[in-house]
C-alpha positions as a printed Julia matrix, in Angstrom:
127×3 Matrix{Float64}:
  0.0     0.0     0.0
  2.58    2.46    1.3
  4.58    1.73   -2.57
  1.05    2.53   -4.3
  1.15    6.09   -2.27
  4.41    6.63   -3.13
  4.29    5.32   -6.57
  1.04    7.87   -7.37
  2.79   10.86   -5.61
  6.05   10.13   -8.24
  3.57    9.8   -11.06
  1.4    13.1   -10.29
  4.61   15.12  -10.02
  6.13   13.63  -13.19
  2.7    14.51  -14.91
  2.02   17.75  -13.54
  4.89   18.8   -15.81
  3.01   20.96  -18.61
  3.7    18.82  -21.81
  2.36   22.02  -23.89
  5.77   23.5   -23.17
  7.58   20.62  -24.64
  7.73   20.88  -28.2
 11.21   19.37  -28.1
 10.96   15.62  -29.22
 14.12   14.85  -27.09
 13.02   16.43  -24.44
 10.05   14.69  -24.37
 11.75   11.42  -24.59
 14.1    11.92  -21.9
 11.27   13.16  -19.54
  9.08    9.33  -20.65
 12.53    8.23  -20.02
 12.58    9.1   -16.51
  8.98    7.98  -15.57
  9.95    4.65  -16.89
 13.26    4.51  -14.63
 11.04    5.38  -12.33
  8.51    2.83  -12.66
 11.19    0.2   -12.91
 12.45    1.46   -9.66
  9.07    1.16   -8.34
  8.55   -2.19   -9.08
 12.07   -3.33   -8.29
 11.41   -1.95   -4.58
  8.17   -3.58   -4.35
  9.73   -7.06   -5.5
 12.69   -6.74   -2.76
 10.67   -5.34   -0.05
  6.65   -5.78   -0.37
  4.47   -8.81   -1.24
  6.08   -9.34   -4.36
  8.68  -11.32   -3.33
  7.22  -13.3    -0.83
  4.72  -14.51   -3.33
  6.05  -14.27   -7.18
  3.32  -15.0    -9.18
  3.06  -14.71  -13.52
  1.65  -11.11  -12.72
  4.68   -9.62  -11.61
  6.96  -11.56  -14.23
  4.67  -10.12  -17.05
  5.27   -6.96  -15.67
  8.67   -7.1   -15.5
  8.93   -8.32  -18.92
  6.93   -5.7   -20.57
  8.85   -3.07  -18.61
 11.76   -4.59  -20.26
 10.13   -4.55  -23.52
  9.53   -0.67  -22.7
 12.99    0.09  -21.56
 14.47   -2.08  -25.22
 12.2     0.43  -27.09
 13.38    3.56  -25.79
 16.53    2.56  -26.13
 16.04    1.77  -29.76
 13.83    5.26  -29.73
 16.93    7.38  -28.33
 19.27    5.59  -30.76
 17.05    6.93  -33.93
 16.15   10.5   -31.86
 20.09   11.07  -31.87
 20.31   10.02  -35.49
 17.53   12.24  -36.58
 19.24   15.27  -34.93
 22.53   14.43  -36.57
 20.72   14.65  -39.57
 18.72   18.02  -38.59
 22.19   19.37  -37.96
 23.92   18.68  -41.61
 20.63   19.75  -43.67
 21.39   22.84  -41.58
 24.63   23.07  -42.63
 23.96   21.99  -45.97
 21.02   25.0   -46.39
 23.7    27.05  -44.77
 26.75   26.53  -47.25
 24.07   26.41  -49.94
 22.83   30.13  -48.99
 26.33   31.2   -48.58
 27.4    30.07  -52.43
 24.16   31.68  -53.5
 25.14   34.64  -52.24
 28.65   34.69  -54.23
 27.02   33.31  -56.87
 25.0    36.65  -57.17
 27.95   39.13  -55.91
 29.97   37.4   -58.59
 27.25   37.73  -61.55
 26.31   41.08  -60.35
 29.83   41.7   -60.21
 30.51   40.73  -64.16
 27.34   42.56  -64.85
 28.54   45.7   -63.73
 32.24   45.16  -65.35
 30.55   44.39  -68.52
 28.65   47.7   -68.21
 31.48   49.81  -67.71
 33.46   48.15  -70.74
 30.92   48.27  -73.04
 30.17   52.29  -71.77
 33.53   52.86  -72.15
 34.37   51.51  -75.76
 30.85   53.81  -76.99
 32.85   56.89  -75.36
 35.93   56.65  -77.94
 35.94   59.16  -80.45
């Protein structure tokens, strides 16, 4: 009883957190991340120290197991989060070198624009 108190007072604080302000996906995942430690604690202390481990029934093992399921998928989850932003991170630099040529790329033609005006001005002004 006392691990269902605590386990609900964890679980309201961890909710209470305003998800609205969390627009950052890894952000988000490290914060499910957390709750799930803390669940696994949770159950760990039960299994040690409450009824759990006096009497082990298929309950608690199925637990366990789909916590474990849980905890293999966010690993997985982190492993493509941190792949994504590697990949947010060059298109950024991409976009940026892109915008930078661009922008040479016009200097330069507005460049040889304005030599060719002045060469062709200047052969008209020959007597």
């Amino acid at each position: 009883m006392i691990t269902k108190v605590k386990r609900g007072v964890k679980l309201n604080v961890y909710f209470s957190c305003p998800f609205q302000q969390r627009s950052d996906p890894v952000s988000l995942f490290r914060f499910l991340r957390h709750c799930l430690n803390v669940e696994l604690t949770c159950v760990n202390q039960q299994e040690v120290g409450g009824l759990m481990s006096q009497q082990p029934d298929d309950a608690s093992a199925e637990i366990n197991e789909k916590l474990g399921y849980i905890q293999h998928k966010t690993r997985e989850t982190a492993d493509l989060l941190r792949n994504v932003e590697q990949e947010q991170e060059a298109f950024a630099i991409k976009c940026h070198d892109r915008q930078k040529l661009e922008g040479n790329f016009v200097l330069l033609a507005f460049q040889n624009l304005k030599l060719m005006s002045t060469r062709h001005n200047s052969s008209h002004n020959w007597p």
